[in-house]
Structures are given as structure tokens and as C-alpha cells.
C-alpha positions in Angstrom: -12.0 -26.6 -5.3 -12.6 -27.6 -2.1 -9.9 -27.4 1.1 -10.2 -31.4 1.5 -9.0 -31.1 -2.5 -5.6 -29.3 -1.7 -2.7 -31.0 -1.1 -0.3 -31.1 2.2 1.9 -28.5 0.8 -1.0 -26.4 -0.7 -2.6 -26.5 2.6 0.7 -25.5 4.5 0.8 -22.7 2.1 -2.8 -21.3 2.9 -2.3 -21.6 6.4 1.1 -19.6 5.8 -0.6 -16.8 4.1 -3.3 -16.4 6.3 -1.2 -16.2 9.1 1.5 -14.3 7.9 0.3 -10.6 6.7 3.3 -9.9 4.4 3.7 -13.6 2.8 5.7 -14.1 0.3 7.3 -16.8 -1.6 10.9 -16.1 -0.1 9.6 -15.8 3.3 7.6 -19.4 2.5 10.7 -21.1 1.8 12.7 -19.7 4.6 10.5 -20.3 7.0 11.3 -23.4 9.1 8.1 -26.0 8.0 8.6 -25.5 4.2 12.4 -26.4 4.0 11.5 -30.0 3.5 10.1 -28.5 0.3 11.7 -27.9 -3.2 11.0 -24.1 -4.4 9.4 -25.6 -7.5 6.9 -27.2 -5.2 6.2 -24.0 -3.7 5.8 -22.6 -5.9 3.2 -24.9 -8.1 1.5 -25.0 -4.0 1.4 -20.9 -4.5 -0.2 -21.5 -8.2 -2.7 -23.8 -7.5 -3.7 -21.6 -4.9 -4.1 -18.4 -7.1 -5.7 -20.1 -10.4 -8.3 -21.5 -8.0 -8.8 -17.6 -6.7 -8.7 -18.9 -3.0 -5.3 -16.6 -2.7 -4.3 -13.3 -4.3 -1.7 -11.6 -5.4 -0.6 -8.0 -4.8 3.1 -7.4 -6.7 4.8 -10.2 -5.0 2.4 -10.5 -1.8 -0.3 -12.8 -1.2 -3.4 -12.4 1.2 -6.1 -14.9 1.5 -9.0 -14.2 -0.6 -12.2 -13.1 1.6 -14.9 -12.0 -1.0 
């Protein structure tokens, strides 16, 4: 999947995570941006973002992935 593939919210999410060293979905939906989103959707944003392996997950944080 290609980054012109992802969706606003999916994008917003990857940006999130590769900005933020400790992301997390908690500190996703209290940041400012994201509270125009439902949890559900970021949560299905977070998903996409894993089952396409261009995010991991580490216990409950993410980190882009780089390999």
C-alpha cells in the first residue's frame, strides 16, 4: 500500500507516530488534531496501519517501521 492509498485519518496517524516517540492510542485521541475523530476511527486508522506493516507495535507503543 502506497501513502497516496491511506486515508486523511491514517495519514494523520503516521505522521503522529513518527513524530511522537512514545505514541500511543490514548495519547492519539488526546491530542488536539484527532478530537474531531471517533476512537473507533482511530483506531481502524492504527490497524490499517499495522496490517500493512508500515507501523509496529511494541506492547501498546507504535514506532514507524524503517526496515
Amino acid at each position: 500500500m502506497g501513502f497516496d492509498e491511506l486515508s486523511e485519518v491514517e495519514k494523520s496517524v503516521l505522521e503522529f507516530v513518527m513524530h511522537k516517540r512514545d505514541a500511543t492510542i490514548t495519547a492519539i485521541t488526546k491530542n488536539q488534531y484527532f478530537s474531531k475523530y471517533s476512537l473507533s476511527t482511530i483506531k481502524r486508522a492504527v490497524g490499517v496501519l499495522l496490517s500493512n506493516e508500515i507501523i509496529t507495535a511494541n506492547q501498546s507503543i507504535f514506532c514507524t517501521n524503517t526496515t
